[in-house]
C-alpha positions as CSV (number, residue, x, y, z in Angstrom):
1,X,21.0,1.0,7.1
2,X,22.7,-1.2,4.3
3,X,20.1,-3.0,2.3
4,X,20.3,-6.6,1.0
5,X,17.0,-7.4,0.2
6,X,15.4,-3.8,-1.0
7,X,15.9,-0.2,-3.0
8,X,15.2,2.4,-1.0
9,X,15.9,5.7,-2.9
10,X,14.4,9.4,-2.3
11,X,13.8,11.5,-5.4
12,X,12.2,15.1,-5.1
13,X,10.1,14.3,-2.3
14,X,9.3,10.5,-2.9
15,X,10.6,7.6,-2.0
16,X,10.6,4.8,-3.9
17,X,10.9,1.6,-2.4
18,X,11.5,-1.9,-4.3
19,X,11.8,-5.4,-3.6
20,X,15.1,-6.9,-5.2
21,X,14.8,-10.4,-4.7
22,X,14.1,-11.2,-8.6
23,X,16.1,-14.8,-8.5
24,X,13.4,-15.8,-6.3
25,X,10.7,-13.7,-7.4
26,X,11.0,-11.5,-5.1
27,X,9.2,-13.5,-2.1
28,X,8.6,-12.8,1.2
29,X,11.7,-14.1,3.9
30,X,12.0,-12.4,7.4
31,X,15.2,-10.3,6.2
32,X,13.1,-8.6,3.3
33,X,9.9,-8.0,5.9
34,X,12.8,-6.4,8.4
35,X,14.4,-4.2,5.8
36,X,11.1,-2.6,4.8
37,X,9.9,-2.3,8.6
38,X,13.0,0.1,9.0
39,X,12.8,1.4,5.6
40,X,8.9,2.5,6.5
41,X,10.0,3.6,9.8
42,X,12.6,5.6,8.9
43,X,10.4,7.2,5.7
44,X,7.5,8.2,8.4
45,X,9.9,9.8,10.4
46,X,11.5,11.7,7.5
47,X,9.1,15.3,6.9
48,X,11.0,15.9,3.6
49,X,9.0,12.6,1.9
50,X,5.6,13.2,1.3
51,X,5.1,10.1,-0.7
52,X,5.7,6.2,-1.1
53,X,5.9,4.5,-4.0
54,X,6.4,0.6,-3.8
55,X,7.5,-2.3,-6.5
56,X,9.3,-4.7,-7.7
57,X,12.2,-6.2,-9.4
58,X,12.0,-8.7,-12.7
59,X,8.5,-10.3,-13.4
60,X,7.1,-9.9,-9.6
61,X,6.1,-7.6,-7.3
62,X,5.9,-10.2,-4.3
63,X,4.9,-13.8,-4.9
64,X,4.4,-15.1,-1.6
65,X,6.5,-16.1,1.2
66,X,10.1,-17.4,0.7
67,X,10.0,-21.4,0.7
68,X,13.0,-21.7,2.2
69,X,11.6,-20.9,5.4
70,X,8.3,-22.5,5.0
71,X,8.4,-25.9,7.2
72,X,6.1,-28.7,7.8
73,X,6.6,-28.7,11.4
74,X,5.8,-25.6,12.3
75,X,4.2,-24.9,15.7
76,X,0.9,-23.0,15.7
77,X,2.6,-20.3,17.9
78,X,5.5,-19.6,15.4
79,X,2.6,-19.2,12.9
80,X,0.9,-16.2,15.5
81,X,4.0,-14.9,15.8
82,X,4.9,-14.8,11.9
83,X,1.2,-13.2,11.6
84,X,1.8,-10.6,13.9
85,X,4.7,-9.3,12.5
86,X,3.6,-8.8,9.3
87,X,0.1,-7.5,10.3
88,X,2.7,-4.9,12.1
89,X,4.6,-4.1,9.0
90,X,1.7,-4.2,6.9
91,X,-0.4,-1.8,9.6
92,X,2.5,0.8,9.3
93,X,1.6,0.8,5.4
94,X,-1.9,1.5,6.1
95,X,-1.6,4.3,9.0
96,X,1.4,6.0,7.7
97,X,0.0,9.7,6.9
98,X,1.5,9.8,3.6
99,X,-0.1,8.5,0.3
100,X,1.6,5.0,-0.3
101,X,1.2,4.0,-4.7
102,X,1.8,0.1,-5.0
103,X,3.0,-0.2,-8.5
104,X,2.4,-3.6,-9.2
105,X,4.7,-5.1,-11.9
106,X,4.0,-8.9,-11.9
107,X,3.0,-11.9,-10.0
108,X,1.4,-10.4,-6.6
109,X,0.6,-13.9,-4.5
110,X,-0.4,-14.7,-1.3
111,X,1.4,-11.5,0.9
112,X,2.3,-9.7,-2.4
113,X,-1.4,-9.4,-2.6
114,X,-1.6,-8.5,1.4
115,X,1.1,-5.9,1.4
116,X,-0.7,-4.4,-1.9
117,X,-4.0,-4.2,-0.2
118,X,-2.4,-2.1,2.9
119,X,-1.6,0.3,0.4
120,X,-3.5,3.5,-0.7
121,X,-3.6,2.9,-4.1
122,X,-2.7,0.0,-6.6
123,X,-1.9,0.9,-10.4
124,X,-1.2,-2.5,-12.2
125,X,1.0,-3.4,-15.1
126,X,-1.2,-5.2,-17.6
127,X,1.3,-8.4,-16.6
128,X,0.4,-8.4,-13.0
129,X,-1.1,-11.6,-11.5
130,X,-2.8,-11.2,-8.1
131,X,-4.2,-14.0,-5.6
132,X,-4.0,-15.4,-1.8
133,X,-3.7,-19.0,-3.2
134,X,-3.3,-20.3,0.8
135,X,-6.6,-22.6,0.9
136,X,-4.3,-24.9,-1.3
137,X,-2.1,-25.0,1.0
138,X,-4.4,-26.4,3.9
139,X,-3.9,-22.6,5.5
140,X,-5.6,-18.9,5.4
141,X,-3.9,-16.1,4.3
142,X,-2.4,-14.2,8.0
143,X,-0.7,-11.0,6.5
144,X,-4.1,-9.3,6.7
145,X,-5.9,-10.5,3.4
146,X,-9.2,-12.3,5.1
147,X,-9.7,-8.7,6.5
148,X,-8.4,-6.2,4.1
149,X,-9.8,-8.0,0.8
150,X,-13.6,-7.9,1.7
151,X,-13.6,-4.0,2.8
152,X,-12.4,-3.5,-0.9
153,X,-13.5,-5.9,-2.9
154,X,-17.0,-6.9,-0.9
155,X,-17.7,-10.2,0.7
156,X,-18.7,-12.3,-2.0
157,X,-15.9,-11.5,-4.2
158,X,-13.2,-11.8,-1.5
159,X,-14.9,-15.8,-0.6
160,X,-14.9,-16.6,-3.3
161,X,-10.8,-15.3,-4.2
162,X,-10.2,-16.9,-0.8
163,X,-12.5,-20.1,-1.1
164,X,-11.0,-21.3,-4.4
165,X,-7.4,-19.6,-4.0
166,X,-7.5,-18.8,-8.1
167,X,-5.2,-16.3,-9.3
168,X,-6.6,-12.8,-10.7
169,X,-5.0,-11.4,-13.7
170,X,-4.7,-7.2,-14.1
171,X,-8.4,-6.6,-15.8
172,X,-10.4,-8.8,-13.8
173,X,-8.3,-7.3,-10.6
174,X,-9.7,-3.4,-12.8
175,X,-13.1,-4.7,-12.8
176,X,-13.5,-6.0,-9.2
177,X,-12.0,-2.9,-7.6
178,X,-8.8,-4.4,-6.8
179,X,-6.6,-2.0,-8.7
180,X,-7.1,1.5,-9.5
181,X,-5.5,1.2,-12.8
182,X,-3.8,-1.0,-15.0
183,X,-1.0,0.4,-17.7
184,X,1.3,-1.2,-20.1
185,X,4.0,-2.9,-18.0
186,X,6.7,-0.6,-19.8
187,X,4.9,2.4,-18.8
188,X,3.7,1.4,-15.1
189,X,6.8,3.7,-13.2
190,X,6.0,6.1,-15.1
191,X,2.4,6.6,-14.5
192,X,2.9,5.7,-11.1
193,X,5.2,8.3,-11.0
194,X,3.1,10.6,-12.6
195,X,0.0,10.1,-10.4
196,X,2.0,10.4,-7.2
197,X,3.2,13.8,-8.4
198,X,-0.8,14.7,-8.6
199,X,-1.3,14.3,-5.0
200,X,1.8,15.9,-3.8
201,X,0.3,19.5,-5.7
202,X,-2.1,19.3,-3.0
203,X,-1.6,20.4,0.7
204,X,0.2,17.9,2.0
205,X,-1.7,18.4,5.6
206,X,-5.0,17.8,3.3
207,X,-3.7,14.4,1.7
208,X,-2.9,13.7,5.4
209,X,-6.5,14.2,6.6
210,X,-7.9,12.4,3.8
211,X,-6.3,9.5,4.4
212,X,-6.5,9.1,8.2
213,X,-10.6,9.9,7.9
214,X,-10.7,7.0,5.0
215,X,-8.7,4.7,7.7
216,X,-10.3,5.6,10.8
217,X,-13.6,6.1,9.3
218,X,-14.0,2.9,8.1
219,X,-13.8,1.3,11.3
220,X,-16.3,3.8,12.7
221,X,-20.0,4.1,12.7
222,X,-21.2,6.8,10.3
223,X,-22.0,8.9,12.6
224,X,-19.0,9.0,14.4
225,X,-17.1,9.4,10.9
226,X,-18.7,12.5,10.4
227,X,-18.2,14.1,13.5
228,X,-14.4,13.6,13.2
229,X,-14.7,14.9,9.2
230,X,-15.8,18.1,10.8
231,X,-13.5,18.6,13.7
232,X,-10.6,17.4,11.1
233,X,-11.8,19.9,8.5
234,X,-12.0,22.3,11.6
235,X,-8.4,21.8,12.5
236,X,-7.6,22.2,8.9
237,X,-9.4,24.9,8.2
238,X,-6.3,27.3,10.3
239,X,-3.6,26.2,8.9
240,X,-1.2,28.4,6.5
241,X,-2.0,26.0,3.6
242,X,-5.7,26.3,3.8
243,X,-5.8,29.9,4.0
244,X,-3.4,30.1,1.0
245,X,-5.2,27.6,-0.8
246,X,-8.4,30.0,-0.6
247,X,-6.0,33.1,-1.6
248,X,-4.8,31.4,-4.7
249,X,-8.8,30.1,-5.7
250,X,-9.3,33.9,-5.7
251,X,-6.3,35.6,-7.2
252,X,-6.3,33.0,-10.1
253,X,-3.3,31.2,-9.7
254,X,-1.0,28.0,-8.6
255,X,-0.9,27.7,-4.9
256,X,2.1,27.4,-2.6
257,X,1.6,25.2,0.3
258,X,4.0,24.8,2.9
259,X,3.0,21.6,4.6
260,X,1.7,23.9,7.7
């Protein structure tokens, strides 16, 4: 697929995916949410990428929605329907089995925010601005944030983001949980790049698990979490990497996994 709107390059096992609207900040219009559906879909599909990383162009990751397709008139149907297709887009983020890195560059408004939050792990530039800025708009935030905020931030912090629709800058987003890390802004691919490269010297069947018992288990009682921690780690425990894993622990060296 030709591209307008995003990058979409594989290097050594990662792909790296970034949003190059930078004129307009690089904000949100349906073309841009369509190119990374099929960019995503065609990276899930693809067993020689074990990894995501995502960012932008210019001073932004994602500031919000394109205004050129924001209208007063809008029927409360076209809204559902805008919603739904970016809770799909944003849900493939979340449930694809490989580790996705949002490598956050700049301003990250209103679905810039959303899309972040869907992803595994967010490493800031020290520039990055985040917020879901809706409530001043007379509307919610619909890609997700009213849901995926709270689970990470807590409750009272995600109101009161929500409630007063005030932008975040990179430490306070460090010291709430919002971001994993934050890093110089001239340092942030590499460090991205770097930390991606960390998880992909584990089993890549391993990563896998962990993530979809983080997903599913948070949506789970605890007790039902646990029961599928130990049928997963069951199921993993037969596989070629695990067994290799073990052999290398004992004969002191590097393993080899083989993504089986």
């Amino acid at each position: 697929m030709d591209y307008q709107d995003i990058i979409c390059e594989v290097r050594d096992g990662v792909a790296y995916l970034t949003i190059n609207r930078p004129e307009v900040l690089n904000a949100l219009r349906m073309q841009t949410k369509e190119e990374l559906e099929a960019a995503i879909d065609r990276i899930a599909a693809d067993d020689s990428v074990l990894g995501v990383i995502i960012t932008g162009v210019g001073r932004a990751f994602i500031a919000g929605n394109d205004i050129s397709e924001i209208r007063i008139d809008a029927k409360g149907e076209e809204t559902i329907a805008m919603s739904t297709q970016a809770h799909r887009l944003f849900d493939k983020f979340e449930a694809m089995d490989k580790p996705i890195i949002a490598a956050v560059n700049g301003y990250a408004l209103g679905g810039g925010t959303e899309l972040a939050l869907a992803c595994d792990i967010r490493i800031a530039s020290d520039k990055a601005v985040f917020g879901l800025p809706e409530v001043t708009l007379g509307v919610a935030p619909c890609y997700g944030g009213t849901q995926r905020l709270p689970r990470l931030v807590g409750s009272g912090i995600a109101k009161e983001m929500l409630f007063t629709g005030r932008k975040v800058k990179a430490a306070e987003a460090l010291s709430i949980g919002l971001v994993n890390k934050v890093v110089p802004g001239e340092e942030l691919a590499q460090q991205a790049d770097a930390m991606m490269r960390d998880i992909l010297k584990n089993a890549p069947i391993a990563v896998r698990t962990c993530k979809r018992l983080v997903t599913q288990g948070q949506a789970m009682a605890l007790a039902d979490g646990l029961k599928l921690e130990a049928e997963l780690n069951g199921m993993l425990a037969e596989t070629q990497d695990a067994k290799e894993g073990v052999k290398a622990f004992f004969e002191k060296r590097a393993p080899v996994f083989r993504n089986r």
